[in-house]
C-alpha positions as YAML, in Angstrom:
chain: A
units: angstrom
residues:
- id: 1
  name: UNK
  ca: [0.00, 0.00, 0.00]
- id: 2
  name: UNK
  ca: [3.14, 1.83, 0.38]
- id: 3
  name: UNK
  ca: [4.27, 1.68, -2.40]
- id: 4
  name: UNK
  ca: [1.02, 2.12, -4.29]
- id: 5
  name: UNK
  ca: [0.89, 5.78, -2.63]
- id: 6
  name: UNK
  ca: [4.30, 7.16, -3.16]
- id: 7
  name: UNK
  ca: [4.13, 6.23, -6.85]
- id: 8
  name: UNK
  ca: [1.01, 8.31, -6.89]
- id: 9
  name: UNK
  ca: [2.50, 11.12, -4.91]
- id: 10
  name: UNK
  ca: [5.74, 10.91, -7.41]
- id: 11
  name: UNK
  ca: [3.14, 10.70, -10.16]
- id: 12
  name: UNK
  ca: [1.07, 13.91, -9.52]
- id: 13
  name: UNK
  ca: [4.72, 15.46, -8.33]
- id: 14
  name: UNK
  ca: [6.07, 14.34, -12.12]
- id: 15
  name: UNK
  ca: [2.99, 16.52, -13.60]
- id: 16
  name: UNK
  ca: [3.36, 19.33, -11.67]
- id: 17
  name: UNK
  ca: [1.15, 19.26, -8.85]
- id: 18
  name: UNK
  ca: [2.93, 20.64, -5.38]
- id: 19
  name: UNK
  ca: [2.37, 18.68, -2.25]
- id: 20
  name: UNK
  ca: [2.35, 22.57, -0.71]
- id: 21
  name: UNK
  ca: [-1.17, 22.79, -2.27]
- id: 22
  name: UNK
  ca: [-3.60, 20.93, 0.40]
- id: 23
  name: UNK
  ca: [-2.53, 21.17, 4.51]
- id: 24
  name: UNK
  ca: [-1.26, 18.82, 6.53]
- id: 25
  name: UNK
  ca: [-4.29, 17.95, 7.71]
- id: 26
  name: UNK
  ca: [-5.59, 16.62, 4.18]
- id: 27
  name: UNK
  ca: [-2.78, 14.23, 3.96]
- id: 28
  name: UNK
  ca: [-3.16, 13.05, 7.72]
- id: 29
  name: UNK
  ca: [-7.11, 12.40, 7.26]
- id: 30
  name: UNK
  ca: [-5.78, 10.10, 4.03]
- id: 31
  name: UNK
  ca: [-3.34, 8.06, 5.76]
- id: 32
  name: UNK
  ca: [-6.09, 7.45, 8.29]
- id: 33
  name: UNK
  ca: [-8.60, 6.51, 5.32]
- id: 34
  name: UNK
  ca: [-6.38, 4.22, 3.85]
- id: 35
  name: UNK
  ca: [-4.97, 2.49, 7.08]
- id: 36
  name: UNK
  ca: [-9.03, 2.06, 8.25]
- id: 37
  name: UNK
  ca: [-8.89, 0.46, 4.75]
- id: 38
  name: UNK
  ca: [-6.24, -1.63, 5.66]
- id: 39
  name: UNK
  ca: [-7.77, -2.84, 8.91]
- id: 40
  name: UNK
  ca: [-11.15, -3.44, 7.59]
- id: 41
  name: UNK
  ca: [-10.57, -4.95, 4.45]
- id: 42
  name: UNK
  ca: [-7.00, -6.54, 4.40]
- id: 43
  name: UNK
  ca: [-7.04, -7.94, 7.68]
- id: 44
  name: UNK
  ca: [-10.21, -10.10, 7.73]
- id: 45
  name: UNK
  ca: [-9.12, -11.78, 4.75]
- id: 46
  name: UNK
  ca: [-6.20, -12.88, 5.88]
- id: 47
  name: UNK
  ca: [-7.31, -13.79, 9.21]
- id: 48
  name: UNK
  ca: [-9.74, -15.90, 7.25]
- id: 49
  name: UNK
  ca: [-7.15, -17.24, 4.46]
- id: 50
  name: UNK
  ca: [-5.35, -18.14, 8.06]
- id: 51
  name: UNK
  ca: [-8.12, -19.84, 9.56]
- id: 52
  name: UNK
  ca: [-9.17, -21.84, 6.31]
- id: 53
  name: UNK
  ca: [-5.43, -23.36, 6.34]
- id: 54
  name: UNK
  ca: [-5.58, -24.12, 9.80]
- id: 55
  name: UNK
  ca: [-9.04, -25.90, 9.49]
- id: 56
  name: UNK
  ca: [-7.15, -27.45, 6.44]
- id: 57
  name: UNK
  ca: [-4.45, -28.89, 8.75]
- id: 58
  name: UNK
  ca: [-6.40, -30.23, 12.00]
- id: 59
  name: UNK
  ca: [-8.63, -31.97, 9.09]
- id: 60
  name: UNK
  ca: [-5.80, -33.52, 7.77]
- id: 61
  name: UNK
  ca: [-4.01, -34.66, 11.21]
- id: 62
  name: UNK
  ca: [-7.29, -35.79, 12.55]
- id: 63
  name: UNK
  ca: [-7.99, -37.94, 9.25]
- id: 64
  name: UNK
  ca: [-4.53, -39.63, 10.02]
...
């Protein structure tokens, strides 16, 4: 997600736009969007990608 921002920000910096135009405040209220993205989208599906493999492997032991 990083990554995916700075190559924006180095995007819109290549064409001319000036990270001096919006306040600090803009950019903070972003980087709180984006991490609330993170948390509620990312992390439940890997909690349940997680869970499905361990479901996988107590199947697997207990068909043993």
């Amino acid at each position: 997600m990083t990554l995916v921002i700075s190559l924006v920000l180095m995007g819109a910096l290549l064409v001319g736009w000036h990270l001096d135009a919006y306040p600090t405040s803009v950019f903070l209220v972003g980087t709180g969007i984006v991490a609330a993205g993170d948390v509620l989208v990312i992390l439940p599906y890997q909690f349940w990608k997680a869970n499905k493999a361990e479901i996988a492997a107590l199947k697997e032991r207990l068909a043993v």
